[in-house]
N, C-alpha and C positions, 0 to 999 in steps of 0.2 A: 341894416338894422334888424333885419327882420332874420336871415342867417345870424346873425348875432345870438339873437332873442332864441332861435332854437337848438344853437348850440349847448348856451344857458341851460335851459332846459334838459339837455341830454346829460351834462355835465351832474346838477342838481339828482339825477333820478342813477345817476350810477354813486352819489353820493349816498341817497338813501341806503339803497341795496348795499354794500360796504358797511354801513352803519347794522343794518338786517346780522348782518353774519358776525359783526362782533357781539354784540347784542344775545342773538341765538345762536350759539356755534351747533355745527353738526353732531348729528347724533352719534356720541363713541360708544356708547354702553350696547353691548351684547344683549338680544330678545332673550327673555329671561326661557330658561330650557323646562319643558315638562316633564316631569319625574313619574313613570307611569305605575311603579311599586308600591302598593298600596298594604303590604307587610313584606317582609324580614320574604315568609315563604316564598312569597309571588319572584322576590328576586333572586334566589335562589334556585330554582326554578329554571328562570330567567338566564342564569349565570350555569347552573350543568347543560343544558342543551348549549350555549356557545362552546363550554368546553368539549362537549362531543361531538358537535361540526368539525372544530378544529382538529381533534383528533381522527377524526375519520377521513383527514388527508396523510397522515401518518402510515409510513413504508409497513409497518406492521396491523395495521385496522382489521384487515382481513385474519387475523390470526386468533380463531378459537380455542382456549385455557381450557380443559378440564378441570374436576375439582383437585385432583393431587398435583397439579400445575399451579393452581391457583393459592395451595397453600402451598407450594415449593416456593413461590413467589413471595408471597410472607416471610417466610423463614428468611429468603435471600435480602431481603428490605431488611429483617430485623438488623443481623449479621451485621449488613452494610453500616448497621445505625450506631452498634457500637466500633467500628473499625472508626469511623469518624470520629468518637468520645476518645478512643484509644489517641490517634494524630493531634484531639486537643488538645488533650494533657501534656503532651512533649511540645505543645506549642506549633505545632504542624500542621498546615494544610492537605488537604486531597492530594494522594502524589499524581494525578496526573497535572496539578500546576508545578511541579516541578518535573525538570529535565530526567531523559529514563535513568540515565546515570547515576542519578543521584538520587530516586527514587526508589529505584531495584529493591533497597536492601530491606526499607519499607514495605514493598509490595510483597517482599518474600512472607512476609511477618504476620500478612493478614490471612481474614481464614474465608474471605470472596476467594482469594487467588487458589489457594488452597482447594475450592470447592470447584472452579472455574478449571484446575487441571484435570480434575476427573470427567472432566463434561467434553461429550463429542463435538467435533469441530467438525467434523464435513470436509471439505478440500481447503487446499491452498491452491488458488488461482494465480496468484503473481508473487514468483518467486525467480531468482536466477540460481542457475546450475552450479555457477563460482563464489556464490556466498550465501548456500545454504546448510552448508554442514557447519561441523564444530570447528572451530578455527584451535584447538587445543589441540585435535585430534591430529592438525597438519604440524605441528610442532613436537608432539609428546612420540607420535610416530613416523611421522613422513623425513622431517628435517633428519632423524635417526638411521633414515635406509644410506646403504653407501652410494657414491657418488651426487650428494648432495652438497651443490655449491650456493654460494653467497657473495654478490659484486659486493665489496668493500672500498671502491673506489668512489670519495664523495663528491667526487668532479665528474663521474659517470652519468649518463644519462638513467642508466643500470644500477646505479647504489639502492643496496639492498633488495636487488630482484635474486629470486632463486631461480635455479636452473637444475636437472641432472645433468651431466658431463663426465663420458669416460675418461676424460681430463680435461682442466681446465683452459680453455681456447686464449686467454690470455692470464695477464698476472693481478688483474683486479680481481680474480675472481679464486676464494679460498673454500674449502670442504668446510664446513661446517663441524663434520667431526673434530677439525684440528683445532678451532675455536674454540670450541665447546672444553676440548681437552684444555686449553691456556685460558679459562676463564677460572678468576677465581672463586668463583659460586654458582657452579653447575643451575643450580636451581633458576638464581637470579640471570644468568645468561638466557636461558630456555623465556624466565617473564620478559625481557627485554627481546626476543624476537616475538613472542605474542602482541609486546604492543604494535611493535614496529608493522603489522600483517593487520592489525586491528584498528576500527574508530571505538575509542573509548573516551573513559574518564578524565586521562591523564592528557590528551590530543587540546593543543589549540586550536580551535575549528575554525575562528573566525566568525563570519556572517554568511548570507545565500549563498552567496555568489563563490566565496572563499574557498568555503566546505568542502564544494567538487574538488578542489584539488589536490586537496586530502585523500577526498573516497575516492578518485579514480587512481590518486596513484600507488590505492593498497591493490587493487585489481591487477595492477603493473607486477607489484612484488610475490603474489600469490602464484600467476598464472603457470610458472615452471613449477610450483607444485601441485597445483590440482590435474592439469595437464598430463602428466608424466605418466604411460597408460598404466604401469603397477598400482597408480594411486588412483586413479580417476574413476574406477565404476568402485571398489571399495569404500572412498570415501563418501558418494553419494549414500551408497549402501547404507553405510552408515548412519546418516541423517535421515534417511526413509523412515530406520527402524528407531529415532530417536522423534522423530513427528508423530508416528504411526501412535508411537506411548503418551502422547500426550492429545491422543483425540483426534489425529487428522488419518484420514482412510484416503485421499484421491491426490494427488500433483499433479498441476502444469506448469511445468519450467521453460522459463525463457533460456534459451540455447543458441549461444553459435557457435556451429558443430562444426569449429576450426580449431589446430590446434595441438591435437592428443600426439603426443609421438613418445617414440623410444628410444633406447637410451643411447643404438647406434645414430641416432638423429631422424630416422622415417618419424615425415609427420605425415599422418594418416587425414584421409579426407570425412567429408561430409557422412556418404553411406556407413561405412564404418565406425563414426560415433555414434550417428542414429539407431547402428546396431548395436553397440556397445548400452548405448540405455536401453533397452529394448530387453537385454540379456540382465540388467540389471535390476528392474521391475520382476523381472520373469522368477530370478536368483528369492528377491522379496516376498514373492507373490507363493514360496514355498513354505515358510515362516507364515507369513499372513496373507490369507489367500483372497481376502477382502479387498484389498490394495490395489490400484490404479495409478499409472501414470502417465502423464501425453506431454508432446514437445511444443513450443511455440519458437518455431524459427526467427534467431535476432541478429542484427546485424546494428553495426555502431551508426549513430546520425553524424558521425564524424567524414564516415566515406563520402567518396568522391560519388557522382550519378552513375557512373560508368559500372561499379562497384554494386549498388544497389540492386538497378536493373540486374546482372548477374545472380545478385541475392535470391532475387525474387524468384527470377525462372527455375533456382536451384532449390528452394524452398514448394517450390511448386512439382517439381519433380520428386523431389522427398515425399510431398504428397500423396502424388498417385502412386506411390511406391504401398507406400503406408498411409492411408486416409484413418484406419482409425487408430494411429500413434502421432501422426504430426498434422498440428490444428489448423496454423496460420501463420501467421509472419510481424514481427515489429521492428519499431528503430530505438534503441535504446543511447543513453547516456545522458549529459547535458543539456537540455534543453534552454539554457541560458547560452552557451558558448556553441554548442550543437546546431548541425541546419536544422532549419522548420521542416515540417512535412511539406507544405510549400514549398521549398526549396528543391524538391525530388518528383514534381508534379509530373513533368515530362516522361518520368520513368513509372510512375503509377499509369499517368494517360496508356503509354506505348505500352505496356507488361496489360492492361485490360483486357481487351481482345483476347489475348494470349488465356489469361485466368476464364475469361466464358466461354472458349471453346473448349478447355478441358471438362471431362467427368467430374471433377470434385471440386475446381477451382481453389484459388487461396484464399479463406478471412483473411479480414485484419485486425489484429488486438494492441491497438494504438498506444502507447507512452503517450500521454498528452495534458497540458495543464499539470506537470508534478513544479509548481510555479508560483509563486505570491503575486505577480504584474500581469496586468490587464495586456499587456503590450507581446505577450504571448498568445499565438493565433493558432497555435495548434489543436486547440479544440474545436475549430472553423472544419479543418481540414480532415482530422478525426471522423467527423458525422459526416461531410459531403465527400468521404469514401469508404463510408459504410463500414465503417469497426464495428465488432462484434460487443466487444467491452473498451472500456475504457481504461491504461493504467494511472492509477492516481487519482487525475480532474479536480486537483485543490483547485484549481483557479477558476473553476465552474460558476462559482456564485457571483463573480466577475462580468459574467456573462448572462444575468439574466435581462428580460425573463426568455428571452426565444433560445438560446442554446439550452439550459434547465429544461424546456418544455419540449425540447426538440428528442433530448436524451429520456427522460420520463415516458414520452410518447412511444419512440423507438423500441424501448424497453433495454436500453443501453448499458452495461452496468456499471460503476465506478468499482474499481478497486481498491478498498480504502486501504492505507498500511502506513496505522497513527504513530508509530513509533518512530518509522524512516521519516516521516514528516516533522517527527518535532527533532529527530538526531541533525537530518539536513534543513533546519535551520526557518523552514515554512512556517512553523506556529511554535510557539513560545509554552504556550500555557494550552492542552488537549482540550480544555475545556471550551476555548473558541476556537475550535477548526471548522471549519465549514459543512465537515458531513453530519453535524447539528443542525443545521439547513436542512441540508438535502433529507434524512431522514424526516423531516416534516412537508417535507415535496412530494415524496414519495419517491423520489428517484430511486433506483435500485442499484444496491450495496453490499458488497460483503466485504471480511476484515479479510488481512494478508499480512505475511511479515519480511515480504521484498528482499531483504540483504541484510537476516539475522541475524547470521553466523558472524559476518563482517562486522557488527555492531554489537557484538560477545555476549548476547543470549540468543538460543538455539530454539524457544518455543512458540509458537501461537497461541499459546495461555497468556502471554503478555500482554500483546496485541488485543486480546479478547477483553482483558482486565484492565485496561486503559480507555479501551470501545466503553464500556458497561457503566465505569464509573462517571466517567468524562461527558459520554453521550447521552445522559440520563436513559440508559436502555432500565427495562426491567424485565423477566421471563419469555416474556412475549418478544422483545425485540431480539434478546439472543437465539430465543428458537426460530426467526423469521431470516437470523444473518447466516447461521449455520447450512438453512435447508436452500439457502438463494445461493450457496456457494454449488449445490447440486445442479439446480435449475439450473444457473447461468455457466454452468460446465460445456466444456466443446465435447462430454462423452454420446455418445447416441441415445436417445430416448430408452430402451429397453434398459442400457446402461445405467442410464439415470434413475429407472427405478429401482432397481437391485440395489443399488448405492444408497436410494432413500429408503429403502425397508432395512437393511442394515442402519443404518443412522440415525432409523427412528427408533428400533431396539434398542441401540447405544443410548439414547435420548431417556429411554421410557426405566431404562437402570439409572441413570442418572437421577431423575427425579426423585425414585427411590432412595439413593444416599442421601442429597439435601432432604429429602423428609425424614431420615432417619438423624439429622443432627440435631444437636443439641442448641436452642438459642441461648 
């Protein structure tokens, strides 16, 4: 009875309490917050000191404007202000949310773009050797030399590759001249191998993943003509002297000095391309004596280890050959279908040793993260083998906060080149690419335009005018992306400065014209 009695009991007092919590439910409402604004001023105030903390992690903070900087700035805001009113009225957005293709003709139109060619660019840090000329220039003159052939076989593994040939080694493969003669519109023959050699407008591109198969296999159909050695220091030639007019003083091209041969079939080796650019800077460097250019030895992430390792040592040799002409070494291509840098660990480990007992040793200037998926690790591998820069690192922001913080620390640089990123298919709209982030990281950045020619404009005025709009740059950040393309140059210090006292003269004329425009 008495267990009874106190069950009761127990039962009764969890009854109450039950009854408690319907009665008074828990407290939902939020402590009401203290508002510490006691006028309009006080928060205001309040609100520019937060906006200049935040700014003061901005890749640019450290950049002091003079006054005719500061009203060049203006002027450039104005400009920008009616270029916008202009795109409303046609009912048009920013063209960097639309695709470059279809933007161009737009961009051609404004007078940022316009003012943005005259303005010195500094270097181009990432660029490749087979797709940084005019790709016009390989059609209107190269396809024209004699013994220039074209597989027409569409069963070929070789359709549509060119070749010279003191004759044709089999019967898929026709002279071009003779083409050219049985088309019936000379003109429209000549547009239809531009496309075919180009990613353009008219290209189904697909998605990510797709695209490569496209872009790698214009590289397929090019390479017998850029190769061919009547064509191959002239056409660079060429693009030197067509960057050099649009603001760029310094190049580092990525290279693999494989390849160049003649027309009996010698293919010439490594030392002998290396000296072929060497002679072709030098040919430049007469014309514009300003001019600079250095090699970053590349090798496909398609090769086998056995292959690499060879690379390296041979890259390393080029080296000590040439320490202030060849910088350092990458692995380029697919990083979607491509081995990882993981994948070549053993050859990086064993080639170590090798690189610190030399005098000048090899960098490394890493392809890594040019990626939309986290499931890409090559920016692991990148930093924990000491790359110099970075190429691309879309996929960086994937990765924070410790690889962000690891490259920032480093002083690492990204190579951004917005335009290859929205052609291969990484961002859609320039406006959210990721080096929107990073310039507020402060990671360190300059613009590049990769594989130009290949995507049928030839400038870094593009690149610069997509950066500007898209990344909300203003004065200050162009002048901060320009001079970090010096800084983070494989040229030697002394080098480096000669290059920034030239470029700040370029600069300081520059500011001149935009303050002489008209808003």
């Amino acid at each position: 009875m008495r267990l009874l009695s106190t069950g009761l009991a127990s039962l009764l007092l969890l009854l109450a309490l039950l009854s408690l919590c319907v009665i008074c439910p828990a407290e939902t409402t939020p402590p009401r917050l203290h508002h510490p604004y006691v006028s309009k001023e006080q928060y205001l105030v309040a609100r520019a000191k937060l906006v200049a903390e935040q700014k003061s992690y901005a890749f640019d903070a450290n950049v002091t404007l003079n006054a005719d900087e500061i009203a060049a700035n203006a002027i450039l805001h104005s400009i920008q202000l009616e270029d916008f009113k202009l795109w409303s009225s046609e009912g048009l957005e920013t063209p960097p949310s639309h695709n470059f293709f279809h933007a161009r003709s737009l961009i051609d139109r404004t007078r940022i773009f316009s003012l943005i060619r005259q303005m010195p660019k500094g270097a181009i840090l990432h660029a490749h050797n087979t797709a940084l000329g005019n790709f016009s220039y390989l059609i209107e003159k190269v396809t024209y030399m004699p013994n220039c052939y074209m597989n027409t076989n569409q069963s070929s593994r070789e359709y549509q590759h060119f070749y010279f040939y003191p004759s044709p080694p089999t019967s898929d493969w026709k002279l071009v001249s003779e083409l050219r003669a049985a088309a019936d519109d000379v003109t429209l023959f000549d547009e239809s191998l531009y496309q075919m050699i180009t990613i353009n407008q008219g290209n189904d591109l697909g998605n990510a993943e797709t695209v490569w198969s496209v872009f790698s296999g214009r590289f397929g159909r090019i390479h017998g003509l850029v190769s061919y050695l009547p064509v191959f220091s002239e056409w660079l030639k060429d693009a030197f002297r067509f960057l050099i007019r649009d603001g760029v003083s310094h190049i580092e091209l990525r290279t693999s000095p494989h390849g160049v041969y003649a027309l009996n079939g010698t293919v010439y080796d490594s030392v002998f391309t290396t000296q072929l650019l060497q002679q072709a800077a030098a040919d430049i460097r007469r014309e514009y004596p300003f001019f600079t250019l250095r090699m970053i030895y590349a090798t496909s992430r398609t090769s086998p280890e056995t292959r690499v390792l060879d690379s390296l040592n041979e890259a390393l040799s080029l080296r000590e050959r040439w320490p202030d002409f060849v910088l350092g070494f990458d692995l380029v291509g697919n990083e979607y279908t491509g081995h990882s840098l993981l994948y070549y660990l053993d050859d990086f480990i064993a080639f170590q040793n090798v690189s610190d007992q030399s005098a000048v040793g090899l960098p490394y200037y890493f392809h890594a993260g040019e990626s939309m998926y986290s499931s890409n690790t090559n920016l692991y591998d990148a930093i924990l083998l000491q790359t110099r820069r970075i190429g691309h690192g879309f996929a960086l922001s994937k990765f924070e906060p410790v690889l962000s913080k690891l490259v920032r620390e480093r002083q690492i640089c990204l190579e951004v080149c917005p335009i290859s990123n929205q052609v291969l298919k990484l961002v859609e709209d320039l406006r959210n690419h990721p080096a929107v982030n990073f310039l507020h990281l402060d990671i360190p950045m300059v613009i590049s335009t990769d594989d130009a020619g290949l995507m049928t404009y030839n400038l870094l005025s593009y690149d610069f005018y997509e950066a500007y709009m898209a990344f909300g740059l203003d004065i200050a950040g162009l002048k901060k992306l320009i001079f970090n393309s010096i800084h983070y140059s494989g040229l030697f210090s002394f080098e480096k400065e000669i290059l920034r006292q030239t470029v700040q003269a370029q600069w300081e004329k520059w500011i001149k014209i935009v303050l002489a425009t008209t808003v």
